[in-house]
C-alpha positions as CSV (number, residue, x, y, z in Angstrom):
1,X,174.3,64.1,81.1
2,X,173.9,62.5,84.2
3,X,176.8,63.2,86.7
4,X,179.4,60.1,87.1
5,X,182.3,59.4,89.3
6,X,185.5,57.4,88.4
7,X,186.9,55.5,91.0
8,X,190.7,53.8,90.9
9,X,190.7,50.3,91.7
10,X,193.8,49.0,93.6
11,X,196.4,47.4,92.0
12,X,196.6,50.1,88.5
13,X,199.6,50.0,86.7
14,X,200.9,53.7,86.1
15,X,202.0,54.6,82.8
16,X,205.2,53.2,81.5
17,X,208.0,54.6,80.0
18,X,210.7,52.5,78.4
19,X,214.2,53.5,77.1
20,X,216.0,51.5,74.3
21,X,219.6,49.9,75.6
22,X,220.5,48.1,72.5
23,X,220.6,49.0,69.2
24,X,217.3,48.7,66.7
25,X,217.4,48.0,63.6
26,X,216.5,50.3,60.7
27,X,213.8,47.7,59.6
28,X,212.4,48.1,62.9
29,X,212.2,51.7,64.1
30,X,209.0,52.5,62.1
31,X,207.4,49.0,63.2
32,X,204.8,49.6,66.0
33,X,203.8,46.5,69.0
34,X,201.5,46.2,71.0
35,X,201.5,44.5,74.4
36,X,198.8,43.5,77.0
37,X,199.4,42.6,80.6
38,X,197.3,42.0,83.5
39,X,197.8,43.9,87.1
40,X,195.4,43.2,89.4
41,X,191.7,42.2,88.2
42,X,192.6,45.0,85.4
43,X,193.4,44.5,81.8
44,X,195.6,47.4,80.3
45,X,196.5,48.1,76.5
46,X,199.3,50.4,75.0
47,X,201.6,51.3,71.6
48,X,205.3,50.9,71.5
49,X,206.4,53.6,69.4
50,X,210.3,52.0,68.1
51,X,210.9,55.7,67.6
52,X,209.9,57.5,70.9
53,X,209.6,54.1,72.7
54,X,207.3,55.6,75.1
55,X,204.3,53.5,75.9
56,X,201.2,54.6,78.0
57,X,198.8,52.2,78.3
58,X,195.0,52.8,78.0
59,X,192.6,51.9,81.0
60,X,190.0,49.7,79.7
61,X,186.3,52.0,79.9
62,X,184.6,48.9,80.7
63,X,186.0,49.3,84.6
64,X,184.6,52.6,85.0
65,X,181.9,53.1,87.7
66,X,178.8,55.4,87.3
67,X,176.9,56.7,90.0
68,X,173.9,56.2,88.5
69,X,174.5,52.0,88.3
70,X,175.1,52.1,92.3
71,X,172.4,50.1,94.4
72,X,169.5,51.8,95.6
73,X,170.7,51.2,99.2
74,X,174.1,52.7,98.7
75,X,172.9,56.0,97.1
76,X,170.5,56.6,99.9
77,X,173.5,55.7,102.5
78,X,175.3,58.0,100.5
79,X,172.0,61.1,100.3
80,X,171.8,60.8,104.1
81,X,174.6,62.8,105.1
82,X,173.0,65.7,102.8
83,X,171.0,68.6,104.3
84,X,167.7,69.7,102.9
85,X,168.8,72.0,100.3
86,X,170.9,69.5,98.7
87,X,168.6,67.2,98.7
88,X,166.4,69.2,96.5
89,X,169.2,69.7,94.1
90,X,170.2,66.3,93.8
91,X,166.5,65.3,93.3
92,X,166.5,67.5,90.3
93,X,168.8,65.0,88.3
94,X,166.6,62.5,87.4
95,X,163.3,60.6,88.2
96,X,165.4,58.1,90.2
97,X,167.6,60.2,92.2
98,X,163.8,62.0,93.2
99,X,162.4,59.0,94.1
100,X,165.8,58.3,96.8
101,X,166.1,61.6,97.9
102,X,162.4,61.8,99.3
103,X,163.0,59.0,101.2
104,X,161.2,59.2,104.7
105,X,163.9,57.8,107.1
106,X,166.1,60.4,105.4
107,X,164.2,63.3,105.7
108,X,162.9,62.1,109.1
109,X,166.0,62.6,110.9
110,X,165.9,66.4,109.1
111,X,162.7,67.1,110.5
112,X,163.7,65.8,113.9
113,X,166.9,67.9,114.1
114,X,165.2,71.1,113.2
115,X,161.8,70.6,114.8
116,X,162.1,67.6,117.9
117,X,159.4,65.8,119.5
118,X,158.6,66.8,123.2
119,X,156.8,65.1,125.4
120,X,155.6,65.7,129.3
121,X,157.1,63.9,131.9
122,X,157.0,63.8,136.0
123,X,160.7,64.4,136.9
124,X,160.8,65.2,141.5
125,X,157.6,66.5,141.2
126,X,158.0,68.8,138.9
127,X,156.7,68.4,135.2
128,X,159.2,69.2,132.3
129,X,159.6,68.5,128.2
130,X,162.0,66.0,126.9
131,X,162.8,64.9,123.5
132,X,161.0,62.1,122.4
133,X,163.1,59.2,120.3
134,X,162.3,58.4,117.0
135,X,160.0,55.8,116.0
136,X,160.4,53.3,112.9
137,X,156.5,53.2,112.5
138,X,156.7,57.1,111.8
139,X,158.7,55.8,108.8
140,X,157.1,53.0,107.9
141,X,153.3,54.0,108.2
142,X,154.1,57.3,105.7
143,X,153.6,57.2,101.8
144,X,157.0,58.4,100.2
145,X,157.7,61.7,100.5
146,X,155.7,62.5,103.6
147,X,158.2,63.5,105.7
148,X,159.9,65.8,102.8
149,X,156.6,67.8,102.9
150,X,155.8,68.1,106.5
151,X,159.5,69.6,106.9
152,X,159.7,72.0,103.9
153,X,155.6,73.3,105.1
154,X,156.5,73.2,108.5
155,X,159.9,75.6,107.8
156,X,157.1,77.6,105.8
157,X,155.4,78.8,108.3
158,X,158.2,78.7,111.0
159,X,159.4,82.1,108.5
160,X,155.9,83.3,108.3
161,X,155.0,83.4,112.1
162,X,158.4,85.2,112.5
163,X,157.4,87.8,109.3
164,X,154.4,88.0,111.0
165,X,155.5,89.4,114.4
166,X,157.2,91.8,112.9
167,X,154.9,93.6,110.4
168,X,152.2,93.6,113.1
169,X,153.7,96.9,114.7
170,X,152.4,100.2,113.2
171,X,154.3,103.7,112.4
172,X,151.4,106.0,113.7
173,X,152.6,108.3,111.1
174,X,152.9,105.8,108.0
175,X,150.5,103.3,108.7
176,X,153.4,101.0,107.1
177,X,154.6,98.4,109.3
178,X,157.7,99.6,111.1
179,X,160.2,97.2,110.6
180,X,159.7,96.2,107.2
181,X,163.6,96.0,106.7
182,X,164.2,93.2,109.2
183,X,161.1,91.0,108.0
184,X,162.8,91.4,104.4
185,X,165.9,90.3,105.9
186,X,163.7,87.4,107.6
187,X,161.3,86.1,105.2
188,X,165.0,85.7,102.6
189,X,163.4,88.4,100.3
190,X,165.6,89.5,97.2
191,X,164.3,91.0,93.8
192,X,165.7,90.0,90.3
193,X,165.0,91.3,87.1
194,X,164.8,89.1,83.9
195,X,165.6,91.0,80.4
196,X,163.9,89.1,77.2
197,X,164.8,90.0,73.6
198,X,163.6,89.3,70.2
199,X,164.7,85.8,70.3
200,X,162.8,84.6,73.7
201,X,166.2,84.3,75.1
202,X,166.3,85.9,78.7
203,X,169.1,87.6,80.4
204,X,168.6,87.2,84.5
205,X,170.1,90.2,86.5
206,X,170.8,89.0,90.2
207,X,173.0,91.2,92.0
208,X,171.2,94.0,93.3
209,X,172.5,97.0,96.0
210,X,169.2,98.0,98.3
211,X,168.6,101.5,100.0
212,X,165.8,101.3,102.7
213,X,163.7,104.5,103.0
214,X,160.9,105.1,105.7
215,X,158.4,103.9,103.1
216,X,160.0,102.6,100.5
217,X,163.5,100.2,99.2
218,X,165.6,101.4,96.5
219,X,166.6,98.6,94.4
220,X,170.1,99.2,91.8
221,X,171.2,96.7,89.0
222,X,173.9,97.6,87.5
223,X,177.2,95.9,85.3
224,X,178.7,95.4,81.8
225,X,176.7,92.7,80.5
226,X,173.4,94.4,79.9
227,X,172.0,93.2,76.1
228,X,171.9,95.9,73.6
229,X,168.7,97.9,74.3
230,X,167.6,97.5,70.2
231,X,167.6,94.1,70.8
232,X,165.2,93.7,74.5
233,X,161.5,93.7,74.0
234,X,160.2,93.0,77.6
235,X,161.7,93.7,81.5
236,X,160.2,91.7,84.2
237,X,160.8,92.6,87.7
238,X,160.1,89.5,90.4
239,X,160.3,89.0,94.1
240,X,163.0,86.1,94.9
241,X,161.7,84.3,98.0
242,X,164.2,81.4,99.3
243,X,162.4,78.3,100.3
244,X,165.2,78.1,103.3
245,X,166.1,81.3,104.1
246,X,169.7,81.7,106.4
247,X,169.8,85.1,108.0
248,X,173.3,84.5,108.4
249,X,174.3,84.5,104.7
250,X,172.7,86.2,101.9
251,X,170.4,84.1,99.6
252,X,171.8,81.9,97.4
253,X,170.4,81.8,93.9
254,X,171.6,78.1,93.5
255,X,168.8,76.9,96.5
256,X,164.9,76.6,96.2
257,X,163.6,79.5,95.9
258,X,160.2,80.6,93.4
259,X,159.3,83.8,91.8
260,X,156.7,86.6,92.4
261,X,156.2,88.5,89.6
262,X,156.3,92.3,90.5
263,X,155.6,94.2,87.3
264,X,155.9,93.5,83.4
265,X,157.6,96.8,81.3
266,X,158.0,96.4,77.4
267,X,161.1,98.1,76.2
268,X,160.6,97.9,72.3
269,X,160.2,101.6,72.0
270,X,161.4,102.8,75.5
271,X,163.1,105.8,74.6
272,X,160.0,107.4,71.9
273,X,156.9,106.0,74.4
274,X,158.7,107.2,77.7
275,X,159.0,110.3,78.8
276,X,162.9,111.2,80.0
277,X,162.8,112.4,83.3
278,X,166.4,113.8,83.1
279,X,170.2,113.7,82.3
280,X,173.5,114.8,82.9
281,X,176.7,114.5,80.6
282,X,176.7,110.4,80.8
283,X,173.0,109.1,81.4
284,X,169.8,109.9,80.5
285,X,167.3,108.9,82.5
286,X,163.6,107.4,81.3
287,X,160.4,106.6,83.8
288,X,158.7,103.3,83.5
289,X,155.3,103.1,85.5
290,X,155.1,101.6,88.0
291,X,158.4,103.0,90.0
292,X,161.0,101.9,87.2
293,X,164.2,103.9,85.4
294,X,165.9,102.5,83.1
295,X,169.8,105.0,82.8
296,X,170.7,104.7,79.1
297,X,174.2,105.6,77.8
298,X,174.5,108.8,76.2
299,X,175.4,108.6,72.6
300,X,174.2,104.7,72.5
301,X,171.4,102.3,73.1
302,X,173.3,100.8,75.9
303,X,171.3,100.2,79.3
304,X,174.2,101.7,82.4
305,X,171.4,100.4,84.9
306,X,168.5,99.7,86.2
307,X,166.6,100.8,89.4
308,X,163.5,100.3,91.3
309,X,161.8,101.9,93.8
310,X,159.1,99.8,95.7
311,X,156.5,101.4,98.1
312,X,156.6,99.3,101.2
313,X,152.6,98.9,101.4
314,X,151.7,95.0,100.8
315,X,155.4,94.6,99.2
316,X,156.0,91.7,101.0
317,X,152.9,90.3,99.7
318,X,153.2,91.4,96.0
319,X,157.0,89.7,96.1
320,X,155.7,86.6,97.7
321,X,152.3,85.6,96.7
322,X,152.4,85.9,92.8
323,X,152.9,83.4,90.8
324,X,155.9,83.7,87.8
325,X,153.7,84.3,85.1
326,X,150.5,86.4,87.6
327,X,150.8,89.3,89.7
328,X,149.3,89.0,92.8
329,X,145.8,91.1,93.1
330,X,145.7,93.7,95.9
331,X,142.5,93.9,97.5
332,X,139.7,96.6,96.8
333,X,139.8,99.3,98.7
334,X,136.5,101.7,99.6
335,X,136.0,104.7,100.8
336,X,133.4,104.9,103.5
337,X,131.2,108.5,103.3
338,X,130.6,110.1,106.1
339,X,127.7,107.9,108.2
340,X,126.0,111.3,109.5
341,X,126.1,113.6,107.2
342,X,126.6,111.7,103.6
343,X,126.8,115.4,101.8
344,X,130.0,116.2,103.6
345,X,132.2,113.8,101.6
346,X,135.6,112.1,103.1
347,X,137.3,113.6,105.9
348,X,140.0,112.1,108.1
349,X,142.4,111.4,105.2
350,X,146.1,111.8,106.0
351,X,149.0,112.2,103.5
352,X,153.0,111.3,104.4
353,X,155.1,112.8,101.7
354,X,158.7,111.6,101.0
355,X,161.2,112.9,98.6
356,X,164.7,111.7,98.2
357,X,167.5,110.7,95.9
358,X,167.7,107.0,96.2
359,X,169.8,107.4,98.5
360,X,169.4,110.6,100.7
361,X,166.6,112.5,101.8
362,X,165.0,115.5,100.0
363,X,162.2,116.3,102.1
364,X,159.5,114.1,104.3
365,X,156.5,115.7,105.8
366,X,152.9,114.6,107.3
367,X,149.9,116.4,106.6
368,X,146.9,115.4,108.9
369,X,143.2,115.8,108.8
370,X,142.5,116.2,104.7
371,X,138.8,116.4,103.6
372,X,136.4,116.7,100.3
373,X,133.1,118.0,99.7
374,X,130.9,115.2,98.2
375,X,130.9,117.8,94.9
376,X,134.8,116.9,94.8
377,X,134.2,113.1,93.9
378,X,133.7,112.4,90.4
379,X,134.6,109.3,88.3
380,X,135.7,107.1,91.5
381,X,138.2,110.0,92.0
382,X,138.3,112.6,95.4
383,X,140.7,115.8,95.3
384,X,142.7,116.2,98.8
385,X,144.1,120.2,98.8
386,X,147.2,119.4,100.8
387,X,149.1,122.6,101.2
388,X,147.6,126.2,99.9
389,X,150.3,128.5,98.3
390,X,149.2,131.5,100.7
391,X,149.2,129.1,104.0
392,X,153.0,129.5,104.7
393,X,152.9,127.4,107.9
394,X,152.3,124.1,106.1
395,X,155.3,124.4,103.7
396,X,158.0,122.4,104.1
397,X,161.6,123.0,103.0
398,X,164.0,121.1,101.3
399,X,167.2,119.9,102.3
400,X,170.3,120.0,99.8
401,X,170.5,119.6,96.1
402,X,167.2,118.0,94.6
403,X,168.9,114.8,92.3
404,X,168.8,111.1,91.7
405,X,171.6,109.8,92.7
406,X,173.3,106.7,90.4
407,X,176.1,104.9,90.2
408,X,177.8,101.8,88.4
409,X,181.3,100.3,88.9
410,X,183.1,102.8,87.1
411,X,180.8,105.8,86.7
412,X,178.4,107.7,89.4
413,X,176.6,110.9,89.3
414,X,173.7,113.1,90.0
415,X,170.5,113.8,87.4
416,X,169.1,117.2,88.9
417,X,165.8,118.5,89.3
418,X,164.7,114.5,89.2
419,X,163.9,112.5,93.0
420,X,161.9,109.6,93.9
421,X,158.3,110.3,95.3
422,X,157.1,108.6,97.8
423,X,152.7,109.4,98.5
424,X,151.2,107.5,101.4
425,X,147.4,108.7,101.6
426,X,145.8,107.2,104.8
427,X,141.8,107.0,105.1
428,X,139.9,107.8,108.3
429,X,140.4,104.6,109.5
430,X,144.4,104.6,109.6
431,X,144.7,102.3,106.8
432,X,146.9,102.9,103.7
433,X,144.2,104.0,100.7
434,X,146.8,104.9,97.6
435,X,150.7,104.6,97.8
436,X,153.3,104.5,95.0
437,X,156.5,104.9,95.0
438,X,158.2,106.9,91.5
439,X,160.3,109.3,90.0
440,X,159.4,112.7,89.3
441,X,160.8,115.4,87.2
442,X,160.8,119.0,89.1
443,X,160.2,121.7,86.3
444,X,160.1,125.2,86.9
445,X,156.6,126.9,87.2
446,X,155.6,130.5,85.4
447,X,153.3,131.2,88.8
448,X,154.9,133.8,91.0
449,X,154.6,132.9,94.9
450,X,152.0,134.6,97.4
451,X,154.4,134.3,100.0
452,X,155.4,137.9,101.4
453,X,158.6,135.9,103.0
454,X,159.2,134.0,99.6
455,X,161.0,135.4,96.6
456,X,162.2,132.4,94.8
457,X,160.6,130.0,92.3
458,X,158.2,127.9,92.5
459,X,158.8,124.7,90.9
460,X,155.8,121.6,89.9
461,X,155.8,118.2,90.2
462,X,153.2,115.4,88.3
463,X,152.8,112.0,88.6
464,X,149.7,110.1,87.0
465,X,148.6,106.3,86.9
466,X,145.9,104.0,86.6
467,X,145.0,105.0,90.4
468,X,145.4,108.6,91.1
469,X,146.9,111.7,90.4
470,X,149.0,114.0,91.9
471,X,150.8,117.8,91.9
């Protein structure tokens, strides 16, 4: 229903309330009257109860005013003291209100405001940049809506120019961009994930905590309202991009804003078709590929949260450049052979190695100067040796308790031998050639260490996917 407003006219009567000073007869107490009088240019109606005698009359609902019945001029008198957000809510109402709220001389005066006209001038000699005035032929000449998309294409790129500048510098030891965690804050960037079950009917998840690693954001949903897990048959996780982002505020899910989609995980049979990557005496803990756990409620079907963990390679680009219903396509990587000697395979290959909790760090490490024989490429696949049991120099300890850390608003704790692994393999070139960002499950290995220095145990880690493989 299209909003309306009610406006008093002067001159309203309010209600009236009259007490009986001489006596009524019994013939006459059940006997109801009605009276009309006239106050203003308003007609009002009521019932005189003999009983009660209390009588509130009734407003007549032809006097009532709707917005929507207001003169074209008015409304867009009214629409100019909007700013540009608002104005794309209000010209969701109706095909009227669209056809207003894109009017030029309106959204002229935004675009002015935000990005002004200059002009050169000759001032003692000296030449300087003055704002121009507006013209009425830049209104005029325009087909409807011009101005409306000049400002919202032109604010754009304004945040892409910005985003820009700061993904262009390089961590030498990452190849990631190094301030990937101001251009999120930037570009307005936010991640949502939309629940579906059985019925079509989604469930949206908005609030989100964030934990920014070196190479990689940790991404927590959590709360009571989660759908019963028997029920949910798909999880979509989508990058939130604001059309207007305000570093000063965070985003607001009630502006324009579209959606990225990220990744698509069916949860029909999550807990028989995913492998459990851990538990302690409230949650267990299941791995969804790519980068996904899903914390179930011991004893129940009931989701305690959700997190994400997203490798910082192209993230921007995969949260941005989708579509809601397409993932956006990163481009083909190849690995160049060696140009002299094509028998002596890939060389030049370096690996950064993270391991943390979600929230703290388990262990982070660079290994430079990988190779492989031509004889280790099979199948599109080349196998990197990274560290050799019996080198002990390249071994790197950990720090603390290994554990993925969670936590809700009544609950928190630590899932052991479990962490999130972040691989960054770099070609000769410097450029990233396979990243991921997932959880791993540490299990304890029946191989005894080499290590004359090292009695303890040796413990493996897997991961697998459509890309690579790792141990």
């Amino acid at each position: 229903m299209p909003p309306s407003i009610l406006s008093p006219l002067p001159g309203a009567a309010p209600p009236v309330s009259l007490r009986c000073l001489t006596k009524v007869k019994d013939s006459d107490k059940k006997r109801n009257m009605s009276r009309r009088f006239a106050a203003g240019s308003r007609k009002y109606s009521g019932t005189v109860n003999a009983e009660s005698l209390c009588w509130t009359p009734a407003v007549n609902s032809k006097s009532s005013v709707c917005i929507e019945n207001m003169p074209s001029e008015m409304l867009i008198k009214v629409f100019s003291y909007l700013d540009a957000i608002s104005l794309l809510q209000v010209a969701c109402v109706n095909k009227r209100f669209y056809q207003l709220a894109s009017d030029n001389g309106i959204w002229l005066k935004i675009y002015s405001s935000r990005f002004p006209a200059k002009r050169r001038i000759w001032k003692n000699g000296l030449l300087q940049m003055e704002t121009a005035p507006l013209s009425c032929a830049a209104v005029e000449e325009r087909k409807p809506g011009y101005w409306k998309r000049e400002y919202i294409s032109k604010q754009i790129a304004a945040v892409q120019v910005r985003v820009m500048q700061l993904v262009k510098p390089v961590d030498p030891y990452t190849g990631l961009p190094c301030k990937n965690q101001k251009a999120i804050k930037v570009s307005g960037l936010s991640w949502i994930i939309v629940v579906k079950d059985k019925n079509e009917k989604e469930h949206v998840m908005e609030t989100a905590h964030l934990s920014f690693k070196d190479t990689s954001v940790s991404i927590f949903w959590d709360g009571t309202s989660w759908p019963c897990l028997d029920v949910l048959s798909t999880l979509k996780l989508f990058g939130v991009l604001s059309l207007f982002p305000d570093q000063s505020t965070a985003p607001s899910k009630n502006g324009p804003r579209r959606r990225s989609l990220i990744a698509e995980y069916y949860l029909s049979h999550l807990t028989e078709s995913s492998a459990a990557v851990g538990s302690d005496k409230l949650v267990q803990l299941f791995s969804l590929n790519p980068g996904l756990v899903v914390g179930l409620w011991k004893g129940s079907n009931e989701i305690a949260f959700v997190m994400a963990s997203l490798h910082y390679h192209q993230l921007l680009e995969r949260s941005a450049l989708g579509s809601a219903t397409v993932q956006y396509s990163l481009p083909p990587h190849k690995p160049v052979l060696d140009d002299i000697d094509p028998e002596y395979g890939l060389h030049g290959y370096d690996l950064h190695l993270d391991m943390h909790s979600g929230k703290h760090a388990c262990m982070c490490g660079t290994f430079r100067n990988l190779f492989c024989r031509k004889g280790d490429i099979e199948n599109g696949y080349l196998k990197l040796t990274v560290v050799s049991l019996k080198d002990n120099t390249k071994h790197i300890p950990l720090i603390g308790t290994v554990g993925l850390s969670w936590e809700t608003t009544a609950f928190k704790g630590i899932v052991k031998d479990c962490c999130m692994l972040d691989v960054t393999v770099l070609d000769e070139t410097q450029k990233p050639f396979w990243c991921f960002s997932a959880p791993v499950c540490m299990e304890l290995s029946s191989k005894v260490s080499n290590l004359y220095d090292y009695m303890g145990h040796i413990y493996t880690a897997d991961y697998v996917d459509s890309e690579g493989a790792e141990h």
